[in-house]
N, CA, C and O of each residue as an XYZ file, in Angstrom:
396
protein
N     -38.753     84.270    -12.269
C     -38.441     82.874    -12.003
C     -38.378     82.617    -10.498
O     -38.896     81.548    -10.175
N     -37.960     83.209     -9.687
C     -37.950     83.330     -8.201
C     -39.180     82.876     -7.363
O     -39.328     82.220     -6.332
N     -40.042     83.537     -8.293
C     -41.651     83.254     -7.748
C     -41.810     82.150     -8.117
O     -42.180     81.253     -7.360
N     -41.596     82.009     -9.195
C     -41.843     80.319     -9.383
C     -41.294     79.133     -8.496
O     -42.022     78.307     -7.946
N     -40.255     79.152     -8.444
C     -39.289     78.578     -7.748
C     -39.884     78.595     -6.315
O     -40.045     77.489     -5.799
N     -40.251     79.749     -5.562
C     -40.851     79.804     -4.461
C     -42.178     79.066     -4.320
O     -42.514     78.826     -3.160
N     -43.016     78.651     -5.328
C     -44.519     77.900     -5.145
C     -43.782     76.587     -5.342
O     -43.689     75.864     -4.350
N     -43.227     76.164     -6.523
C     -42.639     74.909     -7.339
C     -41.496     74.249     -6.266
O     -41.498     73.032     -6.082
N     -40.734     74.935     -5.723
C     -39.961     74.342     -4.800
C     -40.309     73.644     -3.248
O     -39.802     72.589     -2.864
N     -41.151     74.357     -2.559
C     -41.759     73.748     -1.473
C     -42.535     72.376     -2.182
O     -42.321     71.229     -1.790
N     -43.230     72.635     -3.010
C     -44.340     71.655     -3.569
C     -43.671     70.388     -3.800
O     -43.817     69.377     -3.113
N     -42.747     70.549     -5.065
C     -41.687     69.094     -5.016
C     -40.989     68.823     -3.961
O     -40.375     67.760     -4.057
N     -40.821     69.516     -2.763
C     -40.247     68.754     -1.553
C     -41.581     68.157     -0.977
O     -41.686     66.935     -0.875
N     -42.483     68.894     -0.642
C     -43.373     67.730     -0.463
C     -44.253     66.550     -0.593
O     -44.963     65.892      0.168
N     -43.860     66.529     -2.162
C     -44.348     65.652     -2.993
C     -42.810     64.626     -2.550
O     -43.079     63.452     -2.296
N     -41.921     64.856     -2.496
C     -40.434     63.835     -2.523
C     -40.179     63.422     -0.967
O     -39.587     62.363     -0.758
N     -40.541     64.098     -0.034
C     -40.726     63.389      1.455
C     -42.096     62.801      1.898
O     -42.174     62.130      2.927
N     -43.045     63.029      1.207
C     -43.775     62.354      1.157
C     -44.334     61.091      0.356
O     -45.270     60.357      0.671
N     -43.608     61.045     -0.626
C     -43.691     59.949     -1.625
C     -41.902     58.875     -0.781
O     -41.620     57.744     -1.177
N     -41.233     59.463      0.079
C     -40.245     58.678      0.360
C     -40.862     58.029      1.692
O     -40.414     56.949      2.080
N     -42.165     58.854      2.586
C     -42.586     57.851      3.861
C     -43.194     56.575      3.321
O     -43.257     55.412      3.718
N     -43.779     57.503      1.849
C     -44.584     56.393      1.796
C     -44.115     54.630      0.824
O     -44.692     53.605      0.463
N     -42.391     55.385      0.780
C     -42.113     53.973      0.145
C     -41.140     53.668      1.436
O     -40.137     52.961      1.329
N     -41.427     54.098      2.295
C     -40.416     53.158      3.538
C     -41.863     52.600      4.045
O     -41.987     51.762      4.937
N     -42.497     52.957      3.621
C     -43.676     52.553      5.040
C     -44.275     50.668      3.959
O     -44.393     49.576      4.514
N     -44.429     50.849      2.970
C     -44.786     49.634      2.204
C     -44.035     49.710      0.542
O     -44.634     50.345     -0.326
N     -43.260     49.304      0.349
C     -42.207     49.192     -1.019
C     -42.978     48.406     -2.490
O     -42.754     47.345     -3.071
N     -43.489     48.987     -2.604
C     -43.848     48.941     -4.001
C     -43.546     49.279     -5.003
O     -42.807     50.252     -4.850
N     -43.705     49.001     -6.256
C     -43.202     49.166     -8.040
C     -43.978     51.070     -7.686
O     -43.369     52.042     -7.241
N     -45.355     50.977     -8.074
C     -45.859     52.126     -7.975
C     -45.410     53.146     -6.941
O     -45.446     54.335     -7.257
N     -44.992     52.790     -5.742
C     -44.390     53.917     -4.764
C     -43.281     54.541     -4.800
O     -42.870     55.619     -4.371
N     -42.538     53.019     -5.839
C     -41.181     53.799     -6.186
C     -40.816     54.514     -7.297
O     -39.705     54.995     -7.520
N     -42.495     54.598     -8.476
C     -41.923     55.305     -9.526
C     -42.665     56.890     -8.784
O     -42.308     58.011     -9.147
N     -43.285     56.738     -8.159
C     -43.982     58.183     -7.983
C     -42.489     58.902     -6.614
O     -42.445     60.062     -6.204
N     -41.774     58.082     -6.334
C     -40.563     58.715     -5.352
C     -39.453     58.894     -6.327
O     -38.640     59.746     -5.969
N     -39.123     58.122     -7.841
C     -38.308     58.032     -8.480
C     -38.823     59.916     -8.887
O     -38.233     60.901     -8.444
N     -39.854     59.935     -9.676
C     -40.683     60.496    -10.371
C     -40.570     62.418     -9.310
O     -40.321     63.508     -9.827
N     -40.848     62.141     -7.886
C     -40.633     63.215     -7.089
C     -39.005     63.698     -7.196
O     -38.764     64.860     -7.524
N     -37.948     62.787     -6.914
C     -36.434     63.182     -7.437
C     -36.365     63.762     -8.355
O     -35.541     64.669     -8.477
N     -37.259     63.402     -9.348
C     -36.602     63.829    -10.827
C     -37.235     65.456    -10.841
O     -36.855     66.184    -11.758
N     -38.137     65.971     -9.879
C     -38.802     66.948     -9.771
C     -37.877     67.635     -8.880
O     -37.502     68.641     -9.483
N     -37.440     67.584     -7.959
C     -36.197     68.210     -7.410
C     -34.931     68.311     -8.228
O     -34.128     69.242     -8.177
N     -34.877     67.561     -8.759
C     -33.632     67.940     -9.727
C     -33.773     68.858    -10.508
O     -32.776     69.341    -11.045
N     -34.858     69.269    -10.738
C     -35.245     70.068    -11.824
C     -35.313     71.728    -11.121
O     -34.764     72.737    -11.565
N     -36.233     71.583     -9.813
C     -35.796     72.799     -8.167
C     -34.515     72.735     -8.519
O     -34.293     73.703     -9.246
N     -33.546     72.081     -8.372
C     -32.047     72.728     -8.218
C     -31.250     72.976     -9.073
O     -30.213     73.635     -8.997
N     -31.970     72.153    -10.420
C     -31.097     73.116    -11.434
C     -31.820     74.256    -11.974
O     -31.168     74.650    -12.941
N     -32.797     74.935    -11.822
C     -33.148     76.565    -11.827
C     -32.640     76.901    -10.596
O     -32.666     78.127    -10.708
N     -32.180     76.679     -9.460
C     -31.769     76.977     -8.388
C     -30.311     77.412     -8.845
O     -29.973     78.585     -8.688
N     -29.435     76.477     -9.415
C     -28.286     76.487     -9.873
C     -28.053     77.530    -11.201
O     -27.004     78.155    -11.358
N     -28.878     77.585    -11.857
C     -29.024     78.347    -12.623
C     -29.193     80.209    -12.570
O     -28.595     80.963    -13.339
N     -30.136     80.642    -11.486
C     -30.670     81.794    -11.004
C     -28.871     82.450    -10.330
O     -28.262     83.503    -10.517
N     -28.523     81.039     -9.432
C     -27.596     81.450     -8.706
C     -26.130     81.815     -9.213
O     -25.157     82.246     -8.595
N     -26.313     81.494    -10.543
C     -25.271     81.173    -11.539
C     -23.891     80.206    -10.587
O     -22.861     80.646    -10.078
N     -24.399     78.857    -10.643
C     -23.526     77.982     -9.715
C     -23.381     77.008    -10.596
O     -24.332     76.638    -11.285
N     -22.303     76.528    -10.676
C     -21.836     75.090    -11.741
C     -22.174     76.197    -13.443
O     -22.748     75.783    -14.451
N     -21.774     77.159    -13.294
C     -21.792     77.519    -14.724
C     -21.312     76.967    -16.229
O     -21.783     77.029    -17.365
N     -20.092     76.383    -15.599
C     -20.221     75.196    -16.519
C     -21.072     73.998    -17.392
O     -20.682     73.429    -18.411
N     -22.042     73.848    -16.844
C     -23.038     72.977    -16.881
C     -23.939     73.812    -18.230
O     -24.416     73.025    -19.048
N     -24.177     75.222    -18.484
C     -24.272     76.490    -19.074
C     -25.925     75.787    -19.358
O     -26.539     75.112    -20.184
N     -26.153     76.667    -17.698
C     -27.910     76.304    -18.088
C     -28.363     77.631    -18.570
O     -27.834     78.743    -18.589
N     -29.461     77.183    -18.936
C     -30.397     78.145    -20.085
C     -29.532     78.049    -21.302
O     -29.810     79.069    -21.933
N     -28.464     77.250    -22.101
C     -28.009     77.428    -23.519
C     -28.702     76.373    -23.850
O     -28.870     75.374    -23.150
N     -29.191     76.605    -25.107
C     -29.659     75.448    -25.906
C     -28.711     74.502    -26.070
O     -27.560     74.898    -25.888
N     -28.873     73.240    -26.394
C     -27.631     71.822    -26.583
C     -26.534     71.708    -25.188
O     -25.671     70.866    -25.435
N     -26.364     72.314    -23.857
C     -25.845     72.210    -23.495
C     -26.376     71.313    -21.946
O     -27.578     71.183    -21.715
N     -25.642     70.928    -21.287
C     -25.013     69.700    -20.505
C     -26.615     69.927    -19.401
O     -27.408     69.043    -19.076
N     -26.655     71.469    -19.031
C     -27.723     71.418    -18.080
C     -29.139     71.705    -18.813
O     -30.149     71.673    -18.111
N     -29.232     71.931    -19.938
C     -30.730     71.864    -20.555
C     -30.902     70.330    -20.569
O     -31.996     70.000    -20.110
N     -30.252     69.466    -20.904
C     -30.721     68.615    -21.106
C     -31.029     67.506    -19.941
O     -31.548     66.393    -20.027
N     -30.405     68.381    -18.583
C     -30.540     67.613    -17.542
C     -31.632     68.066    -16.947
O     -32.299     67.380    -16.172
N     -31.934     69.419    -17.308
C     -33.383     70.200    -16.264
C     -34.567     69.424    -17.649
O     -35.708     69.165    -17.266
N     -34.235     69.134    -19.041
C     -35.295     68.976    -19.829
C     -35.825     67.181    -19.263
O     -36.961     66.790    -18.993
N     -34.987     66.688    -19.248
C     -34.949     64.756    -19.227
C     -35.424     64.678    -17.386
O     -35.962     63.675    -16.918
N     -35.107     65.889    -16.570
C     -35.275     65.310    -15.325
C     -37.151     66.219    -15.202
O     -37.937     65.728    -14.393
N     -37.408     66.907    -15.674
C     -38.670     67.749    -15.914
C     -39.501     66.609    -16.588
O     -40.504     66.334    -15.931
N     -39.323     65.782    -17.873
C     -39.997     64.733    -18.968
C     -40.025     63.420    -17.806
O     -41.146     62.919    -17.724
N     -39.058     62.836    -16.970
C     -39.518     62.031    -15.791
C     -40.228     62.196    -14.892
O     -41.080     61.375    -14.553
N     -40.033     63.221    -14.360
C     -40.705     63.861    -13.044
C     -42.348     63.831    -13.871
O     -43.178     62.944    -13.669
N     -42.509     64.802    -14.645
C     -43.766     64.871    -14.730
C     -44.994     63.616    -15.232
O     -46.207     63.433    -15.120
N     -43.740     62.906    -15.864
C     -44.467     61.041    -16.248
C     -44.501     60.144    -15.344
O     -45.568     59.543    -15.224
N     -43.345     59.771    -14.427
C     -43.321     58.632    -13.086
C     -44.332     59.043    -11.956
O     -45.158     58.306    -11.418
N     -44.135     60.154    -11.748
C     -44.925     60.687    -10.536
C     -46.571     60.107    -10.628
O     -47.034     59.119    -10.058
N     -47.247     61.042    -11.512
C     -48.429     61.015    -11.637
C     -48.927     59.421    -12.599
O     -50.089     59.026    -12.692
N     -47.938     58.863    -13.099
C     -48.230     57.316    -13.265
C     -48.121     56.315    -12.240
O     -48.537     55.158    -12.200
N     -47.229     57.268    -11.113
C     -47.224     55.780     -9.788
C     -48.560     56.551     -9.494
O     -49.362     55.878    -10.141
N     -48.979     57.142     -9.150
C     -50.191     57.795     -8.471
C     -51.632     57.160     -8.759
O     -52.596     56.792     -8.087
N     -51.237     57.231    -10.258
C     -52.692     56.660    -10.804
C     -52.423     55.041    -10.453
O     -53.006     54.552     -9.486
N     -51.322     54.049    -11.455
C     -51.337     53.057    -11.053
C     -51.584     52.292     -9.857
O     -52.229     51.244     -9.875
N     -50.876     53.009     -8.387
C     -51.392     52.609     -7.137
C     -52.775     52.408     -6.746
O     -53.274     51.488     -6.098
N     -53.415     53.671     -7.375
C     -54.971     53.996     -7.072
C     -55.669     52.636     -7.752
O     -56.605     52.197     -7.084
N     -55.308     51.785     -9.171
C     -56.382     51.193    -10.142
C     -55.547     49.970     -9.105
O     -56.538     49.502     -8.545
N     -54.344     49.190     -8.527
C     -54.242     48.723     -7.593
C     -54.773     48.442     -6.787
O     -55.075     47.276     -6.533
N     -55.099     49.541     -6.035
C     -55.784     49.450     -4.469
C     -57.075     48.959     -4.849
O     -57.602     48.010     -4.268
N     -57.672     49.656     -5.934
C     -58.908     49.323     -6.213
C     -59.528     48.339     -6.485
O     -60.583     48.013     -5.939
N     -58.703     47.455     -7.765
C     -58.458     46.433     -8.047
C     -58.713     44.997     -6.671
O     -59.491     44.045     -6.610
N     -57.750     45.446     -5.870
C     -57.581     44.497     -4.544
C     -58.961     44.703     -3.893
O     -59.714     43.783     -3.573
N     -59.184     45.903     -3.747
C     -60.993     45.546     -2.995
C     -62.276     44.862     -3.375
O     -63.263     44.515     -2.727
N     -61.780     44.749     -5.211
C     -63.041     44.022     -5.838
C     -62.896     42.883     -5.556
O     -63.729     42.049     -5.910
């Protein structure tokens, strides 16, 4: 998991500071689900982060039905839907506006 964490973790930070220039720079519906969409991808970095490290054990990630599966499962099911739907939507946008 470490390795993972090591490719997967840089990647969603740069997907989440870069999806945040780009909603300071012009504020849009689409910029903000693909920055909503990058959060929800870091949340997901820190709870295997939290998890590996055994931190907030309470939360009892990796148990089935419990408090942090369902926060790494629901923030993993956003991340991977907002992101790549602001992405596309912006694109049929932009496109849209040039015709």
């Amino acid at each position: 998991m470490n390795a993972t964490l090591a490719v997967v973790g840089p990647l969603a930070g740069a997907f989440f500071f870069g999806s945040a220039a780009r909603v300071a720079k012009s504020r849009t519906v689409w910029r903000f689900l693909q920055f909503f969409g990058s959060a929800c991808l870091i949340v997901v970095v820190l709870t295997h982060i939290a998890e590996t490290a055994g931190l907030l054990t309470s939360m009892g990630w990796g148990l089935p039905n419990s408090a942090g599966h369902y926060l790494d499962f629901i923030s993993a099911i956003l991340g991977l839907t907002l992101f790549p739907l602001g992405i596309f939507a912006e694109a049929v946008a932009r496109r849209k506006n040039l015709s």
